[in-house]
ROKEZA-877349 format. One record per residue (C-alpha): y, z, x. Coordinates in steps of 0.001 Angstrom, whole numbers, plus 500000, padded with zeros to 6 digits. Each point is the difference from the previous one (the first is absolute). Example, Ala and Ser with C-alpha at 12.3 -4.5 7.8 and 13.67 -1.06 7.14 Angstrom:
BEGIN
495500507800512300503440499340501370
END
This chain:
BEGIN
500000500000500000502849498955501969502834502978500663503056500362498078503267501814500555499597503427499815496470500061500925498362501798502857497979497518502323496255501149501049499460499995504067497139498757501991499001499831503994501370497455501507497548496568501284500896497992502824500781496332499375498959498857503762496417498660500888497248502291500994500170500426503973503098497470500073503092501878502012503650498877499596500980500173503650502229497389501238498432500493503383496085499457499326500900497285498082501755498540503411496609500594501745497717498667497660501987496936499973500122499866503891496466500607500180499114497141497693502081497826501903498260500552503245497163499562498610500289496601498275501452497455502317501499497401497158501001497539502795496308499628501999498767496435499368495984499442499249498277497751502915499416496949498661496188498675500031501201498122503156501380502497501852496970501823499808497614497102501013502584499721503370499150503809500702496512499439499641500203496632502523501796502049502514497361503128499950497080496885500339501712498936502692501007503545501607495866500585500064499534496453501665502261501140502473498226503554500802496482498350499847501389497634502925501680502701501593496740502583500364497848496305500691502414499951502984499623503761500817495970499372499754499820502495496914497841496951498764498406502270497078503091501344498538501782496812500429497130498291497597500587502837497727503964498743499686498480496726499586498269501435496896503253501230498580501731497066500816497291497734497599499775502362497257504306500153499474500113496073500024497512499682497648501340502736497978503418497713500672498082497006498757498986501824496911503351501190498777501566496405500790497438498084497765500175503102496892503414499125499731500347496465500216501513499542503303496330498264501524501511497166501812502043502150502730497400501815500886499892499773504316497658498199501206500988500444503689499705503860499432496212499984498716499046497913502955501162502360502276498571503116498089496803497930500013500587498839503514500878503441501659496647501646498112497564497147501369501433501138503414499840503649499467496529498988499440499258497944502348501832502643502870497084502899498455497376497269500755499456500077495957499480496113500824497971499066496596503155501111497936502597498463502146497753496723499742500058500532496360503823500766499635500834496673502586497881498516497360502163500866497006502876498437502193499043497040501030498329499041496668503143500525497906502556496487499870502806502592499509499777500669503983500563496484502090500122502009502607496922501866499829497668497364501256500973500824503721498459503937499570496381497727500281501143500589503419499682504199499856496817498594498014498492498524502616500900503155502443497768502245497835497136497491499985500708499043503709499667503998500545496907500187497520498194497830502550500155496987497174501212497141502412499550497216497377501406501257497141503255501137502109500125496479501443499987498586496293503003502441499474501805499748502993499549495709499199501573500410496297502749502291501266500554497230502396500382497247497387502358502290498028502514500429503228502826496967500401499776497894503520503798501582501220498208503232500034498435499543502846499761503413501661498034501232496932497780496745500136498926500784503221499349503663500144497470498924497005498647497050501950499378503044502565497948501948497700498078496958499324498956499989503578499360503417500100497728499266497143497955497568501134499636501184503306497858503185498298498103497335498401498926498493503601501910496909498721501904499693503685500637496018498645502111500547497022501617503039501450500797497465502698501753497788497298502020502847498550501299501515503771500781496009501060502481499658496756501799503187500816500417498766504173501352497072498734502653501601497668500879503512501192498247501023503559498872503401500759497985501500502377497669501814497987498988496856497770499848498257503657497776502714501217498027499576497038499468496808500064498727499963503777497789503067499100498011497143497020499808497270502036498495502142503187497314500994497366499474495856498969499885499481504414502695497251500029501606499988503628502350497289499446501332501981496940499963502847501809502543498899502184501990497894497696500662503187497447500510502528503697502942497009500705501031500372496630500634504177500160501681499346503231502437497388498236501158502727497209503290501875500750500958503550500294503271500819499703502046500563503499501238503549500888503542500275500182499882501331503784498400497211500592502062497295499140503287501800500569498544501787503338501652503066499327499012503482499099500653500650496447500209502623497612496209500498498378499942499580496229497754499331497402500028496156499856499192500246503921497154502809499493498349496872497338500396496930502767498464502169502712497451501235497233499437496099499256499553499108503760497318502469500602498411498983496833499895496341501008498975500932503171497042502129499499498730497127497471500309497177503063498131502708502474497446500689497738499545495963499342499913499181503492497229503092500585497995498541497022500073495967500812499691500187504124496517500351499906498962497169497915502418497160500264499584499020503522496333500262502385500662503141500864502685502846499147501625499793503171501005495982498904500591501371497024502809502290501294501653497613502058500398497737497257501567502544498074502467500877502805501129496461499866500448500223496306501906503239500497502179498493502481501091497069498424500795502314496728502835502332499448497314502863500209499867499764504114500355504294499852496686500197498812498694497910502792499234503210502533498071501638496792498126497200500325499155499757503903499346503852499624496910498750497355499122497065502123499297502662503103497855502051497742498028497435499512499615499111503454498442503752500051497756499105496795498457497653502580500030502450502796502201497938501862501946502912501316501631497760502799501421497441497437501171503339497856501746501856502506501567496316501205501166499106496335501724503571499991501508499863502980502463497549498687501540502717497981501405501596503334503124497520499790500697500404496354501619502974497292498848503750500961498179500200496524497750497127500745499611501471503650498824503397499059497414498587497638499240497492502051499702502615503191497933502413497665497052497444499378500472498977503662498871503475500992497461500359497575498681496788501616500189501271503794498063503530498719497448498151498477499417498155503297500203503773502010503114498535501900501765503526499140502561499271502507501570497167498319498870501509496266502493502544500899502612497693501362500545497756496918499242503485497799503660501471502053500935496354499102499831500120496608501256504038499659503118498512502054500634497794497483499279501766497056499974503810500518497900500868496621497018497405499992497366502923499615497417496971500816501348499782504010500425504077499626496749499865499576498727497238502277502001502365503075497972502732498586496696498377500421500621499287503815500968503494500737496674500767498347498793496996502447501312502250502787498877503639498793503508500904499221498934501533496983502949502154498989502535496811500505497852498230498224500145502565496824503597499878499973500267496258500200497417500041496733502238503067498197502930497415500587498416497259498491499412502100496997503226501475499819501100496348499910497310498802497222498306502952498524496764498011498637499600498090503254496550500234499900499073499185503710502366502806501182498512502796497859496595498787500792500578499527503850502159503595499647496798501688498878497668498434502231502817500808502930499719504039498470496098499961500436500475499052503481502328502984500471497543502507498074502131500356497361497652499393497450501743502023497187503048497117500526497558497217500268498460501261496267503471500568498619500807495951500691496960499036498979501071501292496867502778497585499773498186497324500848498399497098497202496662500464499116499929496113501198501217501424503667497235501860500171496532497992499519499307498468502768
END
């Protein structure tokens, strides 16, 4: 009944016309509506579906990188495990690029190399049956025009699975697949042909492969190679035709010797001298092989060599040779013609002269003339003051002459010079027995090969 004038109104409490739990504070509502802010970023952009399938191409490629990078490090089993990774993102790539439409730039170049890197990875953990399978998978697929030359890592497995035919079949389509200006590629496959062939006993095509690299780009290993089949076929004239032919390929000049002056040492020097020994130890080890059989005798065979050698630009490599003709002359037991041949060496470098003065020596012990074995022994110490072979060719005539404890010290020299000279420590110990130190004479022993001591 509403209230009129006059009338007394009726009281009750009080109610609150706020929201349960809901304060009226200027401040908390400040807070709240800081808090909210910092919490919702309303300017941050969503990736788009391409951004996100960059990120993913840079983390396929950031595990490409550390599989190559522990591959390098030889951490071959972890690096296979990045090679894993590496497949599983790019396919998951692959995936997410055909779900939403976007199939047609999908990399092609990046799943190679995924599929590339893992066949390695395999192939470096001698897991050769799935590298062979993943090389496969490459060089089936017309996406990869490329792909066809990895017949060539192919035909390494098989080549190392002792499967000579069926990495000559590879090596041969790899071939086909690689353009004529590529030449260095061409013939380091044309190599591996030879190699191939030359397991299978076939010295006549490996011939055929070695000729067509001589005739492009020379080397002296194919060279070598090639004189190493046709020694095993017995053709002299060949012989000496391919021997003309290593002598005819070039190694670059050192710069102190074309300038004459002594120059700073450097890295591209350190390779030309590294070259020249190279080329050098392949002639020596020619000559040494071929002497024997191309002439009557090895003694013609030598001097036709030395003519070779001195008509080339290899003429350093002649007193290597004379040095190997004398031995041969001792072969024979022709020690007169020996110690002759070597005493040519008396007007030429030291280095020559102390080797040459060593075997000398040896020569004049072997003949008890221990005068003059000792003569060309001081000879060759003169000349080079650590040859541990003349150390111990004085040594062995003091022993001659019962100087026993000269003799030890000229043998404890020799080892001190060469610590596995092996006639020092044997001649040391027998040198101790004739003392009566027999505890010393044991304790060398010890150091000895078992080889040193059957007799």
């Amino acid at each position: 009944m509403p209230l009129q004038t006059g009338q007394k109104a009726e009281y009750r409490p009080l109610t609150s016309n706020r929201a349960a739990k809901f304060q009226n504070r200027l401040g908390t509502q400040e807070s709240a509506a800081q808090n909210l802010t910092t919490k919702v970023d309303f300017n941050k952009k969503e990736q788009t579906p391409e951004e996100n399938f960059r990120k993913l191409e840079r983390e396929v490629n950031q595990y490409i990188e550390d599989s190559a990078a522990l591959s390098v490090k030889g951490n071959h089993a972890d690096a296979l495990e990045k090679a894993k990774e590496a497949v599983n993102k790019e396919k998951q790539l692959r995936r997410l690029r055909e779900n939403s439409g976007t199939a047609d730039q999908i990399n092609p170049d990046l799943t190679f190399c995924v599929l590339f890197n893992l066949a390695n990875q395999y192939q470096n953990n001698g897991m050769m049956q799935e590298a062979l399978n993943n090389y496969t998978q490459i060089v089936k697929n017309k996406q990869y025009p490329q792909g066809g030359r990895l017949r060539v890592n192919m035909g390494n497995i098989y080549f190392q699975q002792k499967k000579y035919s069926v990495a000559i079949k590879m090596y041969r389509m790899a071939l086909d697949l690689i353009p004529k200006s590529s030449n260095e590629m061409r013939f380091k496959i044309l190599k591996n042909i030879g190699h191939a062939f030359v397991k299978l006993g076939k010295f006549q095509d490996a011939i055929a492969s070695y000729e067509s690299i001589l005739e492009g780009n020379p080397d002296f290993d194919t060279a070598f190679n090639l004189i190493l089949c046709v020694y095993a076929l017995g053709d002299k004239k060949k012989l000496k035709k391919y021997f003309t032919t290593m002598l005819n390929i070039e190694v670059p000049m050192d710069v102190d010797e074309i300038t004459g002056e002594q120059t700073q040492h450097d890295k591209l020097q350190e390779e030309i001298k590294a070259r020249q020994r190279e080329a050098y130890k392949y002639i020596v080890d020619a000559a040494k092989l071929i002497a024997p059989v191309i002439e009557d005798d090895a003694i013609a065979g030598y001097d036709w060599i030395l003519e070779a050698l001195k008509a080339s630009s290899y003429s350093d490599v002649e007193s290597e040779i004379e040095i190997t003709k004398a031995l041969s002359y001792l072969k024979k037991k022709n020690l007169e013609k020996a110690i002759e041949s070597l005493k040519q060496f008396e007007k030429k470098d030291k280095l020559m002269m102390a080797r040459a003065a060593t075997n000398i020596s040896f020569l004049y012990f072997m003949e008890n003339d221990v005068k003059n074995a000792e003569k060309y022994a001081e000879v060759a110490i003169d000349y080079d003051r650590y040859n541990a072979k003349a150390l111990v060719n004085r040594g062995n005539c003091l022993f001659m002459r019962h100087e026993f404890l000269r003799s030890k010290e000229q043998y404890l020299e020799a080892i001190g010079v060469e610590a596995d000279c092996v006639e020092a420590l044997y001649n040391l110990a027998f040198v101790n027995k004739k003392l009566n130190m027999p505890i010393e004479a044991l304790q060398v022993n010890y150091l000895l090969p078992i080889s040193a001591l059957l007799i």
